[in-house]
N, C-alpha and C positions, 0 to 999 in steps of 0.2 A: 497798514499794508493794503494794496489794488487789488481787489476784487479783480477774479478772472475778466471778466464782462468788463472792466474798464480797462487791464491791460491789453483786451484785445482791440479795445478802441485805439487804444494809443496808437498798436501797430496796423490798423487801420492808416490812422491818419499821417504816419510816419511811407504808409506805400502810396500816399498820392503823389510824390515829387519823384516814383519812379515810374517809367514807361511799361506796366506790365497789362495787359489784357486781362487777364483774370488772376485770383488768386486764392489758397484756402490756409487758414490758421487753425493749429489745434493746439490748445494749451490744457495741463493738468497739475493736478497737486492732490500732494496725498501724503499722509501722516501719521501717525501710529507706535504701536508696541510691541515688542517681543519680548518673553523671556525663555530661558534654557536652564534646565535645572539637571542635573545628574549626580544618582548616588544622595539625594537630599541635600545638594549644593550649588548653587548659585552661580552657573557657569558664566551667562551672561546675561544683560538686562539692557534693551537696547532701544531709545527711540527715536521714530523715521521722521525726518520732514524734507517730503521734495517737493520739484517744481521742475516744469519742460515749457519749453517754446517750439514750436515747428511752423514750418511755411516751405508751402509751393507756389510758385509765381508759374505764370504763364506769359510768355512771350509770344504772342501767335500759335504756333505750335512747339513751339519750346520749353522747355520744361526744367529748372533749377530750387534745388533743393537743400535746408540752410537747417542747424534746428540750436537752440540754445539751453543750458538750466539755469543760467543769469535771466532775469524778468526784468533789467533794470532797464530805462530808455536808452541808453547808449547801448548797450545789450543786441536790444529789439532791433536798435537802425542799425548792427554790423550784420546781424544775422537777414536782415533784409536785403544787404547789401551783397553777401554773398550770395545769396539764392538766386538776385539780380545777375550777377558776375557767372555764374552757373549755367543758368540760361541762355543766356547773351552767347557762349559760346560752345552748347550744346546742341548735338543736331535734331532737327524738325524731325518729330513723331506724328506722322498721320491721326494715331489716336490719341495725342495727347489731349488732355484736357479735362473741365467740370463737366458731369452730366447735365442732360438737360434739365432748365429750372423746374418745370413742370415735375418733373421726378424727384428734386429733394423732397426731405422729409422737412418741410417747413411746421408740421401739425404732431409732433414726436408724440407719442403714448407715454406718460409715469409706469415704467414697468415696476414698481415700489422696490429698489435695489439699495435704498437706505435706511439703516437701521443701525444707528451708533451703538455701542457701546462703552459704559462708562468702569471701564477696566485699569485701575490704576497700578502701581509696580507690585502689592504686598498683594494684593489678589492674585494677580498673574503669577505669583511664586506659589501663592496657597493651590493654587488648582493644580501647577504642572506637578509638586509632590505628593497633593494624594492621588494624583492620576501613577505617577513613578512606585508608590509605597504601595497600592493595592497589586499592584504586578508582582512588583518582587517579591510579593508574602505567597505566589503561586508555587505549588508545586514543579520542579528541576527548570528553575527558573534562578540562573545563575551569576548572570548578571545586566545591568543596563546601558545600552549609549544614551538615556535621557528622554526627556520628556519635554516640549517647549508650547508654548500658549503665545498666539499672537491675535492681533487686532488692529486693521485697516481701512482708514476712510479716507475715500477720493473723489476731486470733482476732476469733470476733465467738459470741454469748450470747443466747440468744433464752430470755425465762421467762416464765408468766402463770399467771394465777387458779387453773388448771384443775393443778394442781403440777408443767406440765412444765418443765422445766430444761434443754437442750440447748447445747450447745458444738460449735464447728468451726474449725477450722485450718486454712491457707489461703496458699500459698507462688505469688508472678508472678515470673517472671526476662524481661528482654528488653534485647532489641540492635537497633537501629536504623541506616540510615545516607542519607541524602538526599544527590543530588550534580545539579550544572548539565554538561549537553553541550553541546559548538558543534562546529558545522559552519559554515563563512562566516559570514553575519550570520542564521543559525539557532540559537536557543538553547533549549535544553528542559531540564526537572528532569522529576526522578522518584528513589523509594525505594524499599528493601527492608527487609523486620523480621524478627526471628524472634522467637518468644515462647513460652513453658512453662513448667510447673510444677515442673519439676525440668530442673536447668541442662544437667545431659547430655543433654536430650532436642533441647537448641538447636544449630542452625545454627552453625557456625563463624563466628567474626570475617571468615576468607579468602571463604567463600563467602557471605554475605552483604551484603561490599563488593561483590564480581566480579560478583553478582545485581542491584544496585543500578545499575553502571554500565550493565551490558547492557540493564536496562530504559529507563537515559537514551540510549543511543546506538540503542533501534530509533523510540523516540517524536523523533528526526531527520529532515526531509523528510515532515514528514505536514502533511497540506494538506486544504483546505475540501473537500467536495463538494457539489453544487448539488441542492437539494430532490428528492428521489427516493423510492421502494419498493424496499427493497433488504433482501437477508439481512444479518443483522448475529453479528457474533464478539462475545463478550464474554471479556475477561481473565477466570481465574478467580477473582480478587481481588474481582469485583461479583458473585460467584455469590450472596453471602448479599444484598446489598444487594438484588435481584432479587424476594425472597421477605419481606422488613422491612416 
């Protein structure tokens, strides 16, 4: 199978017999696992493998836009072809275009964003149940939507007119677990996640259930209040949402 790096050659070399002034290609691929467990069963077990092409061509200041997830060379020369076709009869953008060279990032920093994991199917089950089993052994902790464990590694390819070539690698692990609390005829849900780039830096299965329940068993006994001016708490889960 073509290394990113060669298939971007390809479509390099596939845009010389078109008239475009400038151009930029981003390709990625990424791969992976998931599993879904609820109630101590094996809802789902699932894994990813993708692939994208994209291109902007530039016509002077024209501007067409193609993108593909076939990587094959006939592939690459249609998806050329319409971003050609695209251009060709889109109207002239004053700002369209690459910035200037001076300004790519030809000298990219290793921001260390890979860290695989070697997470196979009968782990990913082991973790999402005892992450599910310590929950529901919580107090008025009545039932679960589940618990699921995933793991994702990607590279993705950015190259254009100006001969820069850039590559980056790119590693999510995470653990999920949603559960229902009752009290009488009170019924509330709520989650907990953990999430990182490298799997050591994650939350335990243990505490990540016991995190989940507690959050279902305080959202018990909360009730309306009548139109008022009041201070308000926010979880710090809305902190980012606050500033979006």
């Amino acid at each position: 199978m073509p290394s990113l790096e060669q298939t971007a050659q390809l479509a390099i070399d596939l845009l010389k017999k078109y008239k475009v002034s400038d151009y930029e290609i981003s390709l990625g691929s990424s791969s992976g696992v998931s599993t879904a467990v609820r109630l101590g069963e094996v809802e789902t077990l699932q894994y990813h493998l993708d692939k994208s092409f994209e291109i902007n061509v530039y016509m002077g200041q024209k501007k067409g836009h193609a993108s593909s997830v076939d990587l094959s060379k006939d592939s690459l020369n249609k998806t050329i072809e319409s971003a050609c076709l695209i251009a060709k009869y889109t109207q002239e953008d004053p700002f369209s275009g690459l910035a200037p060279k001076d300004l790519m990032a030809f000298d990219a920093p290793d921001l260390d964003l890979y860290h695989p994991w070697d997470l196979d199917a009968q782990h990913s089950i082991d973790l999402a149940k005892a992450c599910e089993e310590i929950a529901l052994e919580q107090n008025e902790i009545d039932n679960s939507e589940g618990a699921e464990v995933s793991s994702f590694q990607g590279e993705g390819l950015y190259a254009n007119s100006n001969g820069l070539i850039a590559t980056q690698s790119s590693t999510r692990h995470s653990l999920n677990c949603s559960l229902i609390a009752k009290r009488d005829d009170d019924m509330q849900t709520a989650y907990e996640y953990t999430t990182a780039l490298d799997a050591n830096d994650m939350e335990s299965p243990q505490q990540v259930g016991m995190k989940a329940a507690l959050l279902a068993q305080q959202k018990l006994g909360a009730r309306s209040l009548p139109s008022q001016k009041c201070p308000v708490i926010f979880t710090s889960r809305l902190s980012g949402g606050l500033f979006a």
